[in-house]
SELUM-434542 format. One record per residue (C-alpha): x, y, z; residue in one letter. Coordinates in nm, 2 decimals. Layout:
BEGIN
u->X v->Y w->Z res->A
...
//
This chain:
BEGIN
u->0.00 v->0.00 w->0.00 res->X
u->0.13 v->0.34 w->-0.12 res->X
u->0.25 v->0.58 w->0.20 res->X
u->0.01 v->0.88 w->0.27 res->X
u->0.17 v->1.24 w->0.20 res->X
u->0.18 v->1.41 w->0.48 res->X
u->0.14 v->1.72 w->0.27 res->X
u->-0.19 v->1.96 w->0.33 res->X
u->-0.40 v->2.07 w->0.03 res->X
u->-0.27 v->2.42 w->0.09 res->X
u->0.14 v->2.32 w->0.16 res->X
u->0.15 v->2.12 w->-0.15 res->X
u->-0.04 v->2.36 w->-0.35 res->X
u->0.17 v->2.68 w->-0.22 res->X
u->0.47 v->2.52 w->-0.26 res->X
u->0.42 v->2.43 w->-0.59 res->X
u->0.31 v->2.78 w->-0.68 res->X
u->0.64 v->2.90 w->-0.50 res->X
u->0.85 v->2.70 w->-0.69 res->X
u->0.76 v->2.76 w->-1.03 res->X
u->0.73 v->3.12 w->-0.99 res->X
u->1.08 v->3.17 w->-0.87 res->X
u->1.15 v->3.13 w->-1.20 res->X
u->0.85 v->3.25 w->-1.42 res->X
u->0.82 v->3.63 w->-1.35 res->X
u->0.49 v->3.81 w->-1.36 res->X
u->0.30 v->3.54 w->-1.48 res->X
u->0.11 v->3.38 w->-1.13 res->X
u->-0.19 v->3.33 w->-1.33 res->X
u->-0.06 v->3.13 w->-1.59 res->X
u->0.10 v->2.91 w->-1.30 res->X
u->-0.20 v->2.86 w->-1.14 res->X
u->-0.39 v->2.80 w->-1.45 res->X
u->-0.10 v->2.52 w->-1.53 res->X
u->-0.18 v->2.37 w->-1.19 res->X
u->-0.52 v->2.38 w->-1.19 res->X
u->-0.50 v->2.21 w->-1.58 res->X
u->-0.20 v->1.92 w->-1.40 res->X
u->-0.43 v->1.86 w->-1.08 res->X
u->-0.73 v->1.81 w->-1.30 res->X
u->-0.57 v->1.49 w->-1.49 res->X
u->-0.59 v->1.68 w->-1.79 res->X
u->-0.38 v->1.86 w->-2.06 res->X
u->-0.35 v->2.24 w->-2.16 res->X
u->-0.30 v->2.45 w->-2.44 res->X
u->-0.10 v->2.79 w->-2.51 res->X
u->-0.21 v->2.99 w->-2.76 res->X
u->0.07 v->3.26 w->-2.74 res->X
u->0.31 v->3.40 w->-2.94 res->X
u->0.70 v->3.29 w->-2.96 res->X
u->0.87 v->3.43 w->-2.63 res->X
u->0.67 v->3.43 w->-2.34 res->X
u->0.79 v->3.18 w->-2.16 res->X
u->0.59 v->2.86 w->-2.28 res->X
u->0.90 v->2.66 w->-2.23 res->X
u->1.02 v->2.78 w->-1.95 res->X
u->0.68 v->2.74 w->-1.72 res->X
u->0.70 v->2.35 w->-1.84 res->X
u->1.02 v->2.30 w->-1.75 res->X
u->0.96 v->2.50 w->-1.41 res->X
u->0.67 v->2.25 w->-1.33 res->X
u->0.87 v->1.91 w->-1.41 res->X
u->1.20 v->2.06 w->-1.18 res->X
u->0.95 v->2.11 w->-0.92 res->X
u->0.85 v->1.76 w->-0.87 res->X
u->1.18 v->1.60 w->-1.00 res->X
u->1.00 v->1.47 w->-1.29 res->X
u->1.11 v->1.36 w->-1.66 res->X
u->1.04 v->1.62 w->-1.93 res->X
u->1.03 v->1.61 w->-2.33 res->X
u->0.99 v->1.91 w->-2.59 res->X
u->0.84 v->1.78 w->-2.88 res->X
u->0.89 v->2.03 w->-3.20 res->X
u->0.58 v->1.98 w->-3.43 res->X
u->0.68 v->1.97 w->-3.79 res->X
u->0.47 v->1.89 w->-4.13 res->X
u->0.73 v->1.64 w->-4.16 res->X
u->0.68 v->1.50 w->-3.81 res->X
u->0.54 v->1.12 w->-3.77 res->X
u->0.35 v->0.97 w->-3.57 res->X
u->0.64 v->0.70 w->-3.45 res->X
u->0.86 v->1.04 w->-3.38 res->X
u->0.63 v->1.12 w->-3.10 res->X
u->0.50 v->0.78 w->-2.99 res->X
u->0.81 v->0.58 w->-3.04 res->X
u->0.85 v->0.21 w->-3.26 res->X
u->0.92 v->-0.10 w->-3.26 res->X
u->1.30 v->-0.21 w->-3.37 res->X
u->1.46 v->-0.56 w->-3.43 res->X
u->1.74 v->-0.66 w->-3.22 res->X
u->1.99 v->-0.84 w->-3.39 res->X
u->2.13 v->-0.98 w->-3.09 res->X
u->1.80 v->-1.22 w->-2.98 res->X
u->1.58 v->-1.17 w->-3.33 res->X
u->1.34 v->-1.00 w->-3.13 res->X
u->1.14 v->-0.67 w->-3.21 res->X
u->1.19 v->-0.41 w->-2.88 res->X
u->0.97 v->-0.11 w->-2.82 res->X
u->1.13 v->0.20 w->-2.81 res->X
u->0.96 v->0.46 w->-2.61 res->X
u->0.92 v->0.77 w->-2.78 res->X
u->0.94 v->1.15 w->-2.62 res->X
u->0.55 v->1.12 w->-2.55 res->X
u->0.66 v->0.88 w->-2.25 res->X
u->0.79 v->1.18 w->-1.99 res->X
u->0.63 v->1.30 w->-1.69 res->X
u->0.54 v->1.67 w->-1.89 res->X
u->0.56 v->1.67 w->-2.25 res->X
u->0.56 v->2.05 w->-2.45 res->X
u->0.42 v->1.98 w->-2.75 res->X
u->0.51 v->2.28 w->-2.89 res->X
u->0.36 v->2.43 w->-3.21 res->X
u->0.11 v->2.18 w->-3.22 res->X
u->-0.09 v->2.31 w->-3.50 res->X
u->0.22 v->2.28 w->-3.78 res->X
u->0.21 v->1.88 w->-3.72 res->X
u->-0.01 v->1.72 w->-4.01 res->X
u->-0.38 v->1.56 w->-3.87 res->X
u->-0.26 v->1.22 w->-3.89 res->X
u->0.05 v->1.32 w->-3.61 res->X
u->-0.16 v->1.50 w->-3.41 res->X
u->-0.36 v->1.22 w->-3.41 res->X
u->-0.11 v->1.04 w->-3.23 res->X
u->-0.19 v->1.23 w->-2.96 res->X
u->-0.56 v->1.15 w->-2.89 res->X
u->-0.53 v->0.81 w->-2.74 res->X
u->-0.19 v->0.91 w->-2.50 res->X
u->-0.39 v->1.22 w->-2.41 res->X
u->-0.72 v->1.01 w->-2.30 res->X
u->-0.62 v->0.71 w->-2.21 res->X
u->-0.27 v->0.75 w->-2.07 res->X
u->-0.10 v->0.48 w->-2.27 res->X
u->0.05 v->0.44 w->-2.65 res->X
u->-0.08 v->0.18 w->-2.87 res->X
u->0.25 v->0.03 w->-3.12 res->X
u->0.22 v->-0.29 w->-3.36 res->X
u->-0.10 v->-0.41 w->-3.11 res->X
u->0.11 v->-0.37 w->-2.81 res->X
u->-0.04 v->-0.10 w->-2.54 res->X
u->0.21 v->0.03 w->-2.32 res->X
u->0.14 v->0.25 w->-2.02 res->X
u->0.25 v->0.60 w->-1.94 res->X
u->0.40 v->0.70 w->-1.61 res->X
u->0.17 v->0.92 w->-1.40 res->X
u->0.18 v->1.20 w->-1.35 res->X
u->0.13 v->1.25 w->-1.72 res->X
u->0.10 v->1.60 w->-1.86 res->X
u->0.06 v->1.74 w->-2.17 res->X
u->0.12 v->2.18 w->-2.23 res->X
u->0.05 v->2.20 w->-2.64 res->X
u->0.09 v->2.57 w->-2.77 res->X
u->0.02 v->2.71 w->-3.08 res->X
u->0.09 v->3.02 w->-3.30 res->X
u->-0.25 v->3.23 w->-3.27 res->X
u->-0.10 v->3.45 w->-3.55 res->X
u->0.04 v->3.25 w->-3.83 res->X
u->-0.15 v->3.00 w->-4.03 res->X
u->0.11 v->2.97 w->-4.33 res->X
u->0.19 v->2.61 w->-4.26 res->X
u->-0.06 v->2.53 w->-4.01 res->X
u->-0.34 v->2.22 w->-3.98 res->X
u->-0.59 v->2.36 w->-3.73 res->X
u->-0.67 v->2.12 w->-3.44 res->X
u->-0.99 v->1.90 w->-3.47 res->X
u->-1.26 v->1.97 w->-3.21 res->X
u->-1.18 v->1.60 w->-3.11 res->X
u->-0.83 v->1.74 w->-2.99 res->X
u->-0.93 v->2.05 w->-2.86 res->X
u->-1.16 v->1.84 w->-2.61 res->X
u->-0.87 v->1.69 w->-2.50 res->X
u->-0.75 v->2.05 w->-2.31 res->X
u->-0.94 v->2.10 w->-1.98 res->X
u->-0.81 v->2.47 w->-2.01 res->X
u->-0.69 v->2.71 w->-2.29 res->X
u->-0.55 v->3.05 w->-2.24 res->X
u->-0.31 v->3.29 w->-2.31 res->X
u->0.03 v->3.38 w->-2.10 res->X
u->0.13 v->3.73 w->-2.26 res->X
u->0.39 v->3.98 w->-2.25 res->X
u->0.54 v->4.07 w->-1.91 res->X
u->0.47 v->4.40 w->-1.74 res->X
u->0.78 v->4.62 w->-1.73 res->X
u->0.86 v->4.56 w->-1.40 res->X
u->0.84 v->4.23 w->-1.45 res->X
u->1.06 v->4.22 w->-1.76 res->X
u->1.32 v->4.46 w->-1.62 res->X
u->1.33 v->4.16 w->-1.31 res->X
u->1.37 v->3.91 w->-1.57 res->X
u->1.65 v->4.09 w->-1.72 res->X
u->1.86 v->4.13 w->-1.37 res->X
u->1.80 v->3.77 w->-1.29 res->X
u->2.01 v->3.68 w->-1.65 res->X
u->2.23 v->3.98 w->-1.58 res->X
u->2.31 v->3.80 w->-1.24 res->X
u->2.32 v->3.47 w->-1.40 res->X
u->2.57 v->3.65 w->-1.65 res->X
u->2.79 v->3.77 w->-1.41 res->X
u->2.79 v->3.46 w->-1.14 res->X
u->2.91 v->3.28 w->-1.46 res->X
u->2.64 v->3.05 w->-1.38 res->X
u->2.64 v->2.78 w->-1.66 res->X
u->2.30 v->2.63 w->-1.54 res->X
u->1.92 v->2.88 w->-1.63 res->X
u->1.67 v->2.99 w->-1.37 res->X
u->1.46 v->2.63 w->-1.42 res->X
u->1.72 v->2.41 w->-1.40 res->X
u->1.86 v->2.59 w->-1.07 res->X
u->1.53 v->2.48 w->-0.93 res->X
u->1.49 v->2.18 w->-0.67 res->X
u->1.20 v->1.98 w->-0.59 res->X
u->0.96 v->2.04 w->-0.38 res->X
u->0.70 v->1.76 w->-0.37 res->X
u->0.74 v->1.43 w->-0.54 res->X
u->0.53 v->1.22 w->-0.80 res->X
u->0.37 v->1.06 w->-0.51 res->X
u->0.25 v->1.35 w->-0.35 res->X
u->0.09 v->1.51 w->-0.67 res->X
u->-0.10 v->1.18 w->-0.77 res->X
u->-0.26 v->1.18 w->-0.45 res->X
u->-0.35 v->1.55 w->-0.48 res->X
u->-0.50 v->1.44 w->-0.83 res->X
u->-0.69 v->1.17 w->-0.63 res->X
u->-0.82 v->1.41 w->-0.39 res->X
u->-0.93 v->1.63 w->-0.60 res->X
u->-1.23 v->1.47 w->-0.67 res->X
u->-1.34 v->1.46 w->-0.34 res->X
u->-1.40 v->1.87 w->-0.38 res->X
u->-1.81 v->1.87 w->-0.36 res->X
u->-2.01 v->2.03 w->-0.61 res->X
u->-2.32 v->2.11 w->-0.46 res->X
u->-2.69 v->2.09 w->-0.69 res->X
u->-2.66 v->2.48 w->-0.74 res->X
u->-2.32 v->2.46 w->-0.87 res->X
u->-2.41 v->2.20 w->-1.09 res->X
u->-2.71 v->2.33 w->-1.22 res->X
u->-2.52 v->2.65 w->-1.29 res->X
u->-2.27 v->2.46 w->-1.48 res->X
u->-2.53 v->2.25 w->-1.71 res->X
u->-2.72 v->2.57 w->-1.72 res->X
u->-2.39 v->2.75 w->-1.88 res->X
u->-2.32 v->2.42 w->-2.15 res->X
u->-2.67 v->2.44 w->-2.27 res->X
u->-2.69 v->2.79 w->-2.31 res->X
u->-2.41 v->2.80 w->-2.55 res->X
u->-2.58 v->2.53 w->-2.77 res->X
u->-2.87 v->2.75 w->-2.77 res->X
u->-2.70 v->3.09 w->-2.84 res->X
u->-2.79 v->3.18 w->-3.20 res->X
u->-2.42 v->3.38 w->-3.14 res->X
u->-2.26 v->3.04 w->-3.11 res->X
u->-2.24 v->2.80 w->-3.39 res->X
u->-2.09 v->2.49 w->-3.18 res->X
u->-2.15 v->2.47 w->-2.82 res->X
u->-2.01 v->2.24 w->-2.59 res->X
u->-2.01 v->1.91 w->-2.61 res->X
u->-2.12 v->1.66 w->-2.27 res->X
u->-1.70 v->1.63 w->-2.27 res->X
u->-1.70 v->2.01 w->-2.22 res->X
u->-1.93 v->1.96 w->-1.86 res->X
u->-1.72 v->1.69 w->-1.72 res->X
u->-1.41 v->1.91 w->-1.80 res->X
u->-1.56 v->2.24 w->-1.66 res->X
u->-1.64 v->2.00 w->-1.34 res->X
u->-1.31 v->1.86 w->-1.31 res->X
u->-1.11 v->2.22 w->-1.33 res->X
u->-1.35 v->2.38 w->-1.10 res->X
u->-1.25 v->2.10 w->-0.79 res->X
u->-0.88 v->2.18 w->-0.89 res->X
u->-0.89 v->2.53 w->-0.88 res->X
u->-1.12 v->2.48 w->-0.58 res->X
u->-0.88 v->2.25 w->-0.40 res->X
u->-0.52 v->2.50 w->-0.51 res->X
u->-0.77 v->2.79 w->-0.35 res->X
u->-0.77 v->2.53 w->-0.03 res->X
u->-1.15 v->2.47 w->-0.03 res->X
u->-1.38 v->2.15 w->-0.01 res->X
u->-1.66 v->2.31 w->-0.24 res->X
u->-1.68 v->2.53 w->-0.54 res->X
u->-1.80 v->2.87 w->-0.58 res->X
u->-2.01 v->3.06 w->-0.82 res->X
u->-1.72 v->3.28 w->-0.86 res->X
u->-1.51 v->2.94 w->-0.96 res->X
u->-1.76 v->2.92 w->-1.26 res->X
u->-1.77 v->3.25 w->-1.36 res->X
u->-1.37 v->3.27 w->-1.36 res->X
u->-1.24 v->2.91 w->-1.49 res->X
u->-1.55 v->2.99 w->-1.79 res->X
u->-1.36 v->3.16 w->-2.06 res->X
u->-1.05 v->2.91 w->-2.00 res->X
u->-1.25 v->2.60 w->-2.04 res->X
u->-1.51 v->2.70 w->-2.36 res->X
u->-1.29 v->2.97 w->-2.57 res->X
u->-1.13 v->2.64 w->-2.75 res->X
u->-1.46 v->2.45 w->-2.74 res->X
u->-1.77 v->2.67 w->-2.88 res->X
u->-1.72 v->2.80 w->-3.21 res->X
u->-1.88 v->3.15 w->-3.33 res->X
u->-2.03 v->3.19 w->-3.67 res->X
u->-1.74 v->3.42 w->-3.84 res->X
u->-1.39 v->3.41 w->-3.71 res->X
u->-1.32 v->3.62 w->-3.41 res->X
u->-0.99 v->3.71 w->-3.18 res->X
u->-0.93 v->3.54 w->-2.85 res->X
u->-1.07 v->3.86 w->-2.62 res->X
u->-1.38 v->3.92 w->-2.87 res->X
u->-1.51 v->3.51 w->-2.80 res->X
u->-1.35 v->3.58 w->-2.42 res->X
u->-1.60 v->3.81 w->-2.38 res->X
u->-1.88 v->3.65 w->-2.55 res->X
u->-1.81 v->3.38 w->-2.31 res->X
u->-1.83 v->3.61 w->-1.97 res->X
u->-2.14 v->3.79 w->-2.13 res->X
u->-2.33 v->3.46 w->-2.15 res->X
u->-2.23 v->3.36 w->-1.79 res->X
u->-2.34 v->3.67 w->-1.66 res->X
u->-2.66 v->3.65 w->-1.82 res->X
u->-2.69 v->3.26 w->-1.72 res->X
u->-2.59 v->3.36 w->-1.38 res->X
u->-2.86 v->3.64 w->-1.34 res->X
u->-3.14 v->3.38 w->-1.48 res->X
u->-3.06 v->3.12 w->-1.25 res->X
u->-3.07 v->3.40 w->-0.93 res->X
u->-3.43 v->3.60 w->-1.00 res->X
//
């Protein structure tokens, strides 16, 4: 029988927090967002441009629990066997031997998602759900924690395969990281002057030290679904996926996939916050991050223009619900 942490919900969630912002400046949102997105089971996805710190905030997560990473660089050329892994023959005993591909680390970047053709990203659907990879018949299974950060380009689509809603379900949470504030920049460049200086050969993540360990965060995953939802919190959430199906603004609402997402992100961010219950607040603030990459609007729109689409029908949902 596995030993108990002896970890508190609000320890292992601050120190996590604590770590990983050490070395991602300015962005404390984005970090709890991750979190909320790694204590949920799930996957998320980045649309941001080149820069920001995609990278760096995966890495910072992996250092923090001492656990294995991979960057994946998404190619037209990429195959499915590149990310997965294949079988090869060994000479030696005339045997075929599995050999594990990048997709088999604790957190996997999957960066540029979007330039991959459909039938590589595609790879990614059964790993993503199902926490194992499927080669010549053989299913082999994935250490957990497993945790997949995919990012994509918001501004280029020279080059590009856009993600099949199939995928995009796969994300509990999508959202943007952005530019730092200048403060936050002019930090960022003092820490690298320092580094600089200090002739420090190793970067800000790498100088990071763990923690909590893999068995601490799968029994955080565990107990997060012990965070109680109760009826008026779940009819405010049903009320929410229906309502975007029947928005004439909306051309594709959520799917039943979307509601058991929105549930599952709303005990995580309940449980990081250090609560046994979820708020209406929760709902109204985890919204936009769970449904931008999951309804679809009628013409093409920016990422604030569906944002606040989003928070509009919320809002109105919300004031329905509470005449």
């Amino acid at each position: 029988m596995a030993e108990r942490s002896t970890l508190t919900r609000p320890d292992l969630a601050q120190r996590l927090f604590d770590s990983m912002t050490r070395s991602v400046i300015g962005k404390s949102e984005a970090v709890e967002l991750v979190l909320t997105g790694f204590l949920a089971g799930s996957h998320v996805l980045l649309e941001d441009m080149p820069g920001t710190g995609k990278t760096l905030l995966a890495k910072s997560l992996a250092r923090s629990f001492n656990g294995t990473f991979k960057r994946i660089q998404f190619t037209s050329d990429i195959m499915p066997s590149d990310i997965t892994g294949n079988s090869v023959f060994n000479l030696k005993n005339s045997e075929f031997e599995f050999i594990p591909g990048p997709i088999f680390s604790n957190i996997v970047l999957a960066d540029e998602i979007n330039r991959a053709t459909p039938r590589s990203q595609s790879s990614l659907l059964e790993v993503m759900e199902e926490n194992q990879v499927t080669v010549d018949g053989v299913t082999h299974k994935l250490e957990r924690p497993f945790f997949v950060i995919a990012t994509q380009n918001p501004l280029e689509s020279y080059g590009t395969f856009p993600l099949p809603e199939s995928q995009l379900d796969r994300f509990v949470l999508s959202f943007s990281m952005g530019y730092p504030g200048a403060a936050e920049e002019a930090q960022i460049l003092r820490l690298h002057r320092e580094n600089t200086r200090q002739n420090q050969s190793r970067s800000l993540d790498e100088r990071l030290e763990a923690v909590v360990d893999a068995q601490d965060l799968r029994q955080a995953q565990q107990a997060v679904s012990e965070v109680v939802l109760s009826d008026e919190i779940e009819h405010f959430l049903l009320a929410i996926i229906q309502a975007t199906r029947e928005d004439s603004r909306f051309a594709l609402g959520g799917s039943t996939r979307s509601a058991v997402a929105f549930l599952r992100a709303l005990q995580a961010y309940a449980w990081i916050k250090g609560r046994s219950y979820v708020t209406p607040d929760d709902i109204k603030y985890l919204a936009p991050f769970v449904l931008n990459h999951r309804v679809a609007l009628h013409q093409p729109a920016r990422r604030p223009e569906k944002i606040a689409l989003i928070q509009d029908l919320v809002q109105s949902v919300y004031q329905q619900l509470n005449r």
